[in-house]
C-alpha positions in Angstrom: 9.9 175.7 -12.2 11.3 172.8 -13.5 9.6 169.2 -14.5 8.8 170.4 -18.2 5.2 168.8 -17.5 6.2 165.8 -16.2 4.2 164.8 -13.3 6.2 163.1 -10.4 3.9 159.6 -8.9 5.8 158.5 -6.3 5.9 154.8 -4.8 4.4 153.9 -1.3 6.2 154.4 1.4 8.8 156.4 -0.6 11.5 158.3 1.4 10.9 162.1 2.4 14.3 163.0 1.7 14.0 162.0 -2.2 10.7 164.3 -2.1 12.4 166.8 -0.6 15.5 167.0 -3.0 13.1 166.6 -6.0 10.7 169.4 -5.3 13.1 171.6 -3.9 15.1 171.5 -7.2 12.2 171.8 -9.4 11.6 175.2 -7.7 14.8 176.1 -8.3 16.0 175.1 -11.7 15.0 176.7 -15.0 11.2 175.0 -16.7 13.2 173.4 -19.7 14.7 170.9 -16.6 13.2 167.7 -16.6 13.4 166.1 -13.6 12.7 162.0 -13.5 12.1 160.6 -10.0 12.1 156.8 -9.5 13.5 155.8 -12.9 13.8 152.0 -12.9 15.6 150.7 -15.9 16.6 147.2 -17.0 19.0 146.4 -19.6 20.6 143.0 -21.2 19.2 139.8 -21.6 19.0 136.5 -19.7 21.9 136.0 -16.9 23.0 139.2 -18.3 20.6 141.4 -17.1 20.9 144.5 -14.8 18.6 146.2 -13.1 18.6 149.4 -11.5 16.4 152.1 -10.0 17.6 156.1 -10.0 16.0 157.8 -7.5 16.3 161.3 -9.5 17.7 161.6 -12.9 18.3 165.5 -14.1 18.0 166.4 -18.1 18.9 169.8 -18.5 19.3 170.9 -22.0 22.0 173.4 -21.4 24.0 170.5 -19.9 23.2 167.1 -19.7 22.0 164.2 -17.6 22.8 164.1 -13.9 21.9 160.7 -11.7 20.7 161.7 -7.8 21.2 159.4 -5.2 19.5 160.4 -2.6 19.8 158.8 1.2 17.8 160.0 4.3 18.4 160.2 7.9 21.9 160.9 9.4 24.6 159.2 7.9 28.7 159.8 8.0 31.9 157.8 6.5 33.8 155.8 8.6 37.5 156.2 6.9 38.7 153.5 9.3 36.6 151.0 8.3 36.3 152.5 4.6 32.3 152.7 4.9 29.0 154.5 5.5 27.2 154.6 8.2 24.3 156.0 10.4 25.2 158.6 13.2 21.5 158.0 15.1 21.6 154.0 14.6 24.1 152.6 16.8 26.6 152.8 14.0 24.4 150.9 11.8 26.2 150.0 8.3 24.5 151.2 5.0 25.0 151.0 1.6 27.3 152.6 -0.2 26.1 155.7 -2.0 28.8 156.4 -4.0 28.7 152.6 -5.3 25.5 153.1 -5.8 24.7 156.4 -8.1 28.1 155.3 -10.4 26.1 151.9 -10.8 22.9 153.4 -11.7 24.7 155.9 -13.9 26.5 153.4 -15.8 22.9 151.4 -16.5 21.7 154.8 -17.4 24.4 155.2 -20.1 24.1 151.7 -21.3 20.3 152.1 -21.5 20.5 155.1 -23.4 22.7 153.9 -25.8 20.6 151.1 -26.4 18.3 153.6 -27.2 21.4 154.4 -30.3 21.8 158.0 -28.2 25.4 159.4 -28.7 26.7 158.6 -25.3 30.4 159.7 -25.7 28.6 163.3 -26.6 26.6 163.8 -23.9 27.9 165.4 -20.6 26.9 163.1 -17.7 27.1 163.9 -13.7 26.3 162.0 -10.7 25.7 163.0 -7.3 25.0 162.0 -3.3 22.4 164.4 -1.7 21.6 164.0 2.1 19.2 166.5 2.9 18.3 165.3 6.2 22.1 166.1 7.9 25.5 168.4 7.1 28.1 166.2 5.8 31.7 167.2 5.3 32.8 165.4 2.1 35.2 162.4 2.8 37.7 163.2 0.4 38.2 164.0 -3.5 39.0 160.6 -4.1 35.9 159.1 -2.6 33.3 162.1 -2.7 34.2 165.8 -4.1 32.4 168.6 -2.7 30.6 169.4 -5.5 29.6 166.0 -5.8 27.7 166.0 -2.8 24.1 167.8 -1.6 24.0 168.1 2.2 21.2 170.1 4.4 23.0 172.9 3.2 22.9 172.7 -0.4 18.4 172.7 -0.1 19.2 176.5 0.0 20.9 177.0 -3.4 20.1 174.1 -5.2 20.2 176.0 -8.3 24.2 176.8 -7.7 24.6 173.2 -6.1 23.1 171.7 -9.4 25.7 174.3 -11.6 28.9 173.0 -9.5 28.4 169.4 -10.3 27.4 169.9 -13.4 30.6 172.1 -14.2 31.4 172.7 -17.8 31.0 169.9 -20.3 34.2 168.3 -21.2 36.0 165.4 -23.1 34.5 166.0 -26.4 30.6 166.5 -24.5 28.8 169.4 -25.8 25.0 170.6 -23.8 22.3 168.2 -25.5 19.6 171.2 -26.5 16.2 170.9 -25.9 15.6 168.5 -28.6 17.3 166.1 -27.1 16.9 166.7 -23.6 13.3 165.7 -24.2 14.2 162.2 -26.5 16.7 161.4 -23.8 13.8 162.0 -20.6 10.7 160.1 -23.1 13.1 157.7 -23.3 14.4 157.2 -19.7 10.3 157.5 -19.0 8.9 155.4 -22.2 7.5 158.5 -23.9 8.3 157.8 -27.5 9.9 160.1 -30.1 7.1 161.5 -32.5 6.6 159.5 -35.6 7.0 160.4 -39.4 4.2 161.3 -41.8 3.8 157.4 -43.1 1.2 155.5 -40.9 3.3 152.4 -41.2 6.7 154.2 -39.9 4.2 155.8 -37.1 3.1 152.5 -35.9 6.7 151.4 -36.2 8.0 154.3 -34.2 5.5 153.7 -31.9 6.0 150.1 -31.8 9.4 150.3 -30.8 8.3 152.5 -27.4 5.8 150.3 -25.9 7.6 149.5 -22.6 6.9 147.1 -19.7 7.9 149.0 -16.4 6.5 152.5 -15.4 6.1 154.0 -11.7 2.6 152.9 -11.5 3.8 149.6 -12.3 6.6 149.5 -9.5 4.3 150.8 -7.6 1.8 148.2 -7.5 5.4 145.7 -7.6 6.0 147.1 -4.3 2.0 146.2 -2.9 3.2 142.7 -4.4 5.7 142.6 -1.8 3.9 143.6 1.3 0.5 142.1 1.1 -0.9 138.4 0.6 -3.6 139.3 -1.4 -4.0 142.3 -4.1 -6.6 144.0 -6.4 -5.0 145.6 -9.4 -7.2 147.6 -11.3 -6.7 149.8 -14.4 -8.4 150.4 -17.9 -7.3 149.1 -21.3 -3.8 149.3 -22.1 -2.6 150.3 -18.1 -0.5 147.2 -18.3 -2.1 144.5 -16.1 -1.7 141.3 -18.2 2.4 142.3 -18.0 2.1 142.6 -14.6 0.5 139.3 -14.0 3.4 137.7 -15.5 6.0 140.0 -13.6 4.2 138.4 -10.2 4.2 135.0 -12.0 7.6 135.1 -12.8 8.6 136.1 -9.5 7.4 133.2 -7.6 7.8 130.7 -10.4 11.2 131.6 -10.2 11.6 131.5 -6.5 10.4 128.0 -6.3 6.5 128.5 -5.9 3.5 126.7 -7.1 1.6 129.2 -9.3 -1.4 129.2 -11.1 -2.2 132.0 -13.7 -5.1 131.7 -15.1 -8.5 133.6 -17.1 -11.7 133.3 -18.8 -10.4 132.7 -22.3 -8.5 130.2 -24.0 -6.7 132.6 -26.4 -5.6 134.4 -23.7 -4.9 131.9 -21.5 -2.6 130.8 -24.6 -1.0 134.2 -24.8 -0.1 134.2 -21.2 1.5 130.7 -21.0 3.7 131.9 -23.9 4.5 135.5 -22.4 5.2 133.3 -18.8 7.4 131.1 -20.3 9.7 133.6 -22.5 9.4 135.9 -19.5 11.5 133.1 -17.4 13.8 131.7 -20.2 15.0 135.9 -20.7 15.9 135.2 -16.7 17.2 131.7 -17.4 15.0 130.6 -14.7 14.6 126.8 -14.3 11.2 127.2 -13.7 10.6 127.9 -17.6 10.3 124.0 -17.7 7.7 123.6 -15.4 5.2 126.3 -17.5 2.2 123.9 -18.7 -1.3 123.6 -19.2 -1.5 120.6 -17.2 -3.4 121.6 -13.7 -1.8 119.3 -12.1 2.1 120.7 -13.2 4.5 123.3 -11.4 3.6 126.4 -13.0 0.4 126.3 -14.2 -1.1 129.0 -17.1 -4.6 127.4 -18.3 -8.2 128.8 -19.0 -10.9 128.3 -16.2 -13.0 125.8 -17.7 -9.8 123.8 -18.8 -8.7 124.3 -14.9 -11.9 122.5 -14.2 -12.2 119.5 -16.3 -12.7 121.5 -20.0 -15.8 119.6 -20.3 -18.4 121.3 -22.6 -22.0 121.7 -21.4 -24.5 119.0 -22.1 -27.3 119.3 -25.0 -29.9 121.3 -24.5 -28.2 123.0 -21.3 -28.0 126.5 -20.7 -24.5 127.6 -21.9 -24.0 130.6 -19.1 -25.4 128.6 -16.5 -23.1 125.7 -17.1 -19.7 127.7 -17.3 -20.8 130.0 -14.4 -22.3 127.6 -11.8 -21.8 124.3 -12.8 -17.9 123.7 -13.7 -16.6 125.9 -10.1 -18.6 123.7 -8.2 -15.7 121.4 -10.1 -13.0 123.0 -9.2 -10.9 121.4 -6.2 -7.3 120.8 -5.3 -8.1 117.4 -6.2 -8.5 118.2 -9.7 -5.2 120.1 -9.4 -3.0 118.0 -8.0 -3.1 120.1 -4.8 -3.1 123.6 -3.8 -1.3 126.6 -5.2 1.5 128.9 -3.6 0.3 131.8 -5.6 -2.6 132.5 -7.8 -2.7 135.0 -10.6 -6.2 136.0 -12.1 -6.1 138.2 -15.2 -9.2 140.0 -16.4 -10.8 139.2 -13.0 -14.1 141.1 -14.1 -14.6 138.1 -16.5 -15.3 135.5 -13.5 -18.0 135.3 -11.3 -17.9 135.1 -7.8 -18.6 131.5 -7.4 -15.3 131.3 -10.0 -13.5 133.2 -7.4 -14.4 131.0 -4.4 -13.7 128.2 -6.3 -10.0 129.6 -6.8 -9.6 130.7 -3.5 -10.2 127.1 -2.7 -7.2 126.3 -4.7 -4.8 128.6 -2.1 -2.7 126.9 0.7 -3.1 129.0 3.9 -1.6 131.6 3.7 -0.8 131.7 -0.1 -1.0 134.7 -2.7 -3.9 136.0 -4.5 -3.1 138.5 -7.5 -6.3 139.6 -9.6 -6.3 142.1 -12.3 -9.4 144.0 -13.5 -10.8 146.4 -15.9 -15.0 146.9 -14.2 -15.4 148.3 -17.7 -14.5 145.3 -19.7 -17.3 143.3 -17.7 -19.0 142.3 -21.0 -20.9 139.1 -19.4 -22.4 141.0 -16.5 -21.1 138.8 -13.2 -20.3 142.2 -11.0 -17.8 139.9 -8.7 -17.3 141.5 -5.9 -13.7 141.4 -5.8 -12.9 143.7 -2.9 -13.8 140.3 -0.7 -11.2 138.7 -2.1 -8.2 141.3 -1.5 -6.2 142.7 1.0 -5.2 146.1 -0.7 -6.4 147.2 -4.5 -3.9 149.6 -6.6 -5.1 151.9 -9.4 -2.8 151.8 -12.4 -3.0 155.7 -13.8 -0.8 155.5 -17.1 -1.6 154.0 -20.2 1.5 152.7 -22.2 0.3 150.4 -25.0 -2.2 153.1 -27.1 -1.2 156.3 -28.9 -2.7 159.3 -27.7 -5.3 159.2 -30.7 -6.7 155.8 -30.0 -6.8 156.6 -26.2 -8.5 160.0 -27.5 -11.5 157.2 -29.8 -11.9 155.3 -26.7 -12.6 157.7 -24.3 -15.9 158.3 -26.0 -17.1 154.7 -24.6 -15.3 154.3 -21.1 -12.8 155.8 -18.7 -9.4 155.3 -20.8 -6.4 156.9 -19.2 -4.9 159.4 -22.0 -1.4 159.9 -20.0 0.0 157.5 -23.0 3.6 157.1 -22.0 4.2 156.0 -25.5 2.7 159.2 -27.9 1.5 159.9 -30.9 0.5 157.6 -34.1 -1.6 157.8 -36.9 -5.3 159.2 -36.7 -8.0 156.7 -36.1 -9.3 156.0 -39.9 -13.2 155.6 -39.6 -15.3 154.1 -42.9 -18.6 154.3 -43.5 -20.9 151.9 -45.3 -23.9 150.2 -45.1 -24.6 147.7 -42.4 -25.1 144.7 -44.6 -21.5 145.4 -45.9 -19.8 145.3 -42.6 -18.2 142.1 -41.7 -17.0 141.6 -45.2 -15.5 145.1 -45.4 -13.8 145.0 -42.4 -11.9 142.0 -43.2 -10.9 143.2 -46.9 -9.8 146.7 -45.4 -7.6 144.2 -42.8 -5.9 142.7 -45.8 -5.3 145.7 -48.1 -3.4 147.4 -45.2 -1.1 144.7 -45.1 -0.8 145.2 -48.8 -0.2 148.2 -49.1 1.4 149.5 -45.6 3.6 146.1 -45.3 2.5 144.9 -41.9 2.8 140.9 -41.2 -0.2 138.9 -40.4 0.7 138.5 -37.0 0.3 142.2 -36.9 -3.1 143.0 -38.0 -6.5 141.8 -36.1 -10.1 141.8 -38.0 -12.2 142.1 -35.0 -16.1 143.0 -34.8 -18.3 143.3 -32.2 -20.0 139.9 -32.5 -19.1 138.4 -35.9 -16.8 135.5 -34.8 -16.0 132.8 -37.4 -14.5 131.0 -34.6 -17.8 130.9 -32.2 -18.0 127.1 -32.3 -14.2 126.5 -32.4 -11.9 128.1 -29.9 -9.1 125.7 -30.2 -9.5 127.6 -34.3 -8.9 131.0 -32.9 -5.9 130.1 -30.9 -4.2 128.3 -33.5 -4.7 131.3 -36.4 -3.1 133.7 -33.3 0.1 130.8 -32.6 0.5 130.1 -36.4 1.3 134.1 -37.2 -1.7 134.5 -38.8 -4.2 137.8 -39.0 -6.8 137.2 -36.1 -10.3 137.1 -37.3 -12.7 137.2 -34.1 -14.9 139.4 -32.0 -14.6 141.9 -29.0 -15.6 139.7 -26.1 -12.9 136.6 -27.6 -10.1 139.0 -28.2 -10.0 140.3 -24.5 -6.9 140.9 -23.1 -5.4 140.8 -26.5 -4.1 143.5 -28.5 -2.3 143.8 -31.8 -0.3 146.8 -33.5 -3.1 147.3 -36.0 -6.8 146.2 -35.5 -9.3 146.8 -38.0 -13.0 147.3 -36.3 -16.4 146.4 -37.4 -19.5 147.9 -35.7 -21.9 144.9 -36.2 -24.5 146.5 -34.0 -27.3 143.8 -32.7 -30.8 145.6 -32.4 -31.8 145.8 -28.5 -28.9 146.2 -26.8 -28.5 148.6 -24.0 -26.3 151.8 -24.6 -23.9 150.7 -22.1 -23.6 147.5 -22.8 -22.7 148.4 -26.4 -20.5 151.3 -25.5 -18.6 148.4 -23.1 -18.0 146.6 -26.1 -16.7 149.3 -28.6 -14.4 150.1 -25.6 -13.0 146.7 -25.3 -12.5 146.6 -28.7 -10.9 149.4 -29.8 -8.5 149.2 -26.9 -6.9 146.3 -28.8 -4.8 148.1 -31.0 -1.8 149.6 -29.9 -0.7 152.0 -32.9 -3.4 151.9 -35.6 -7.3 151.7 -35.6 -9.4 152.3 -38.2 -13.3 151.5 -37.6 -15.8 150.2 -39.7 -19.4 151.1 -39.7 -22.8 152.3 -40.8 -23.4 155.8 -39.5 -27.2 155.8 -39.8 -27.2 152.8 -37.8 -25.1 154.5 -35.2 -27.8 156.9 -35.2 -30.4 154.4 -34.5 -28.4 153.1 -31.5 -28.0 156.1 -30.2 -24.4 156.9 -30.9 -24.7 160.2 -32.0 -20.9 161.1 -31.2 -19.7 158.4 -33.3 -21.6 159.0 -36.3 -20.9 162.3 -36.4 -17.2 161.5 -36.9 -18.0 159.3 -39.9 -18.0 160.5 -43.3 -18.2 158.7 -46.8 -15.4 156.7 -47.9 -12.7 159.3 -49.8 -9.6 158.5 -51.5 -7.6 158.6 -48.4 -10.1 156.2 -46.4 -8.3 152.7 -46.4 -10.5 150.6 -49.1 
């Protein structure tokens, strides 16, 4: 059987016949076959940009890489009109498959060799399949025989697959398993295994983090067909890039959108991403990105959305920011309502926040929230499914190596399908609770030192310890200026950098969950290395037994 344990997820309303073809040919072909249904690829920059989606690509090590176009229904070529068309529709015109699966082939090539493959070496194929009709072919100078897969072929799809595949040629030799699997992690994201340095891991692993998986055209396809949509999906699943794909797309279509959170850090990091996101498409709408609720395209914190005001002395801090300042919040303080509204880390928000927002909406307008129910660190339970038409559950994880996923999985629900790999084991230190905050920081630094990272690569974080507590505006210009980010779990949400040093500052009293909420969040911010600070008595005494048994006494390898 073929696939080579990679598990097909297949979009909505996805067409039988590509089901059909795939699954009949991964009973037919050898195990070492990987097949990739639903690739979507996009290559080049700004106006130069293609994009493209395949709906099967075939890596077969003792070939090469074949690109399946697959249409349904009943279809034949018109040769007096020179096009395709469907027998059961009236003669209704469709595209071109031929047209098509040499486009998506060419991306293919292009993206590969991006990815600094040998393209002139490697034997490459295309083919139409039509399982839903017999077809004679229309010719060898439109569509060989052996280029096609009718009804017929679903018999022998081994032999089919053999005849268009044919015997390498022009200097092509078969790619071998070795590369047959680079070639399908990198037509899928998975990422090439690292080398024994931690640095060159999280390098290697750096250069594999990628923005577009099935899940995610998946939930790009919900975005299309419903008003109003619930994304949900734990750490590192890819919600805050999906937020600004659905920003993007609307910006850039003319709309009046809103994208907006509960903290100003990431509130900054998502006006950035919006704004580089529509400059790569050369979208005029990258002028319009501002802070100012009453501009075009709007990316702002809630409480700046609202008036930014700061709660009164003596006031109660959580009542203030989570009843008073949405009773604030009106299109008058806007400038008017929005086309589109994009809510990132939704659990953040209370409901009250949410009603306020939904206030903001013309009729009929779009509402896009993203949510991770484990990340609730401030305990508003929102009921969100009120708010939504349709909520999608994103199932791969492509920002953490398999070992942090692994960490993390000891305080929530992480999903360990990490499209992106391996990298270097999580590093944990031990020592004594009053020695914490300081260490961590110190350890931070002397991995820059000695492993090379930059600043902007490296985050300090802690549980509570925030020397930025009474100065936000503090935090977001150490994270704009490049600089290592020094803050806590609950102010780095959404957040993540390559390498995030953790200390466990454990507060006595709180609830197991609550403080396994907050280790989760945490952790979840580093995408390639993690190493974790702590005392392992004092584990004990909160009742982490798991985690203290991993710790041991600082040794010669231990960073520090």
């Amino acid at each position: 059987m073929g696939d080579r344990g990679v598990e097909a997820r297949w979009a909505e309303g996805t067409s039988p016949a590509e089901r059909i073809v795939h699954d009949t040919l991964r009973l037919a072909v050898a195990s070492d076959v990987r097949l990739l249904p639903q690739v979507m690829l996009r290559v080049g920059e700004r106006g130069t940009a293609q994009e493209v989606e395949a709906d099967l690509i075939v890596v077969d090590p003792a070939h090469g890489v074949t690109v399946v176009e697959v249409k349904g229904g009943t279809m034949l070529f018109d040769p007096g009109r020179n096009l395709w068309r469907r027998r059961e529709a009236a003669g209704q015109e469709v595209r071109d498959p031929v047209a098509q699966v040499k486009r998506a082939l060419a991306i293919v090539k292009r993206h590969l060799d991006q990815s600094r493959f040998p393209v002139e070496a490697i034997p490459f194929r295309w083919v139409v399949a039509t399982p839903d009709c017999t077809l004679d072919s229309p010719g060898e100078g439109l569509l060989p025989e052996e280029l096609l897969w009718d009804a017929r072929a679903l018999g022998e799809m081994a032999g089919a697959l053999a005849r268009t595949q044919g015997k390498p040629d022009g200097g092509t030799t078969p790619i071998g398993e070795v590369r047959a699997e680079a070639i399908a992690r990198a037509l899928r994201g998975r990422a090439v295994e690292g080398t024994p340095s931690d640095a060159a891991r999280v390098a290697a692993h750096e250069q594999q983090v990628v923005a577009l998986t099935e899940s995610h055209r998946n939930v790009m396809h919900q975005f299309l067909r419903h008003q109003r949509v619930l994304v949900r999906g734990a750490a590192g699943t890819g919600k805050t890039m999906l937020a600004l794909e659905v920003a993007a797309l609307h910006a850039s279509q003319g709309a009046r959108v809103l994208v907006t959170c509960w903290h100003k850090l990431l509130a900054t990091h998502l006006r950035e991403g919006l704004l580089n996101r529509l400059s790569t498409f050369g979208s005029p709408a990258a002028d319009d990105v501002t802070d100012d609720p009453t501009g075009r395209v709007v990316v702002t914190d809630l409480a700046s959305l609202a008036g930014g005001a700061e709660p009164p002395a003596g006031a109660d801090p959580r009542e203030w920011f989570y009843e008073v300042l949405p009773d604030r919040l009106s299109p008058d303080a806007t400038g008017g309502p929005f086309d589109v509204i994009v809510l990132d880390e939704a659990q953040d928000p209370g409901e009250l926040w949410h009603l306020a927002l939904a206030g903001l909406s013309v009729d009929g307008g779009r509402w896009f929230a993203f949510a991770d129910r484990q990340q609730d660190l401030f305990g508003t339970a929102p009921a969100l499914k009120d708010f939504v038409d349709v909520a999608h559950e994103l199932r791969e994880n492509f920002r953490n190596t398999r070992q942090i996923a692994a960490f993390a999985t000891w305080f929530g629900d992480v999903e360990t399908d990490c499209l992106t790999g391996d990298g270097p084991e999580v590093v944990k230190v031990a020592v004594p609770a009053d020695r914490i905050v300081g260490r961590t920081t110190e350890i931070a630094k002397k991995l820059r030192r000695d492993e090379g990272y930059r600043p902007d690569q490296v985050a300090a974080i802690w549980l509570f310890h925030n020397p930025w507590k009474h100065d936000p505006d503090g935090l977001v210009a150490q994270h704009r200026g490049g600089e290592m980010v020094t803050t806590n779990s609950a102010a780095f949400k959404g957040m993540e950098r390559e390498v995030v040093v953790l200390g466990i500052d454990l507060r006595p009293g709180l609830p197991l969950d609550d403080l396994k909420r907050l280790v989760y969040t945490a952790a979840t911010r580093a995408r390639s290395k993690l190493v974790v600070v702590a005392d392992p008595d004092q584990l004990r005494q909160a009742e982490l037994y798991i985690l203290a048994g991993l710790f041991k006494r600082s040794s010669p390898s231990t960073p520090g």
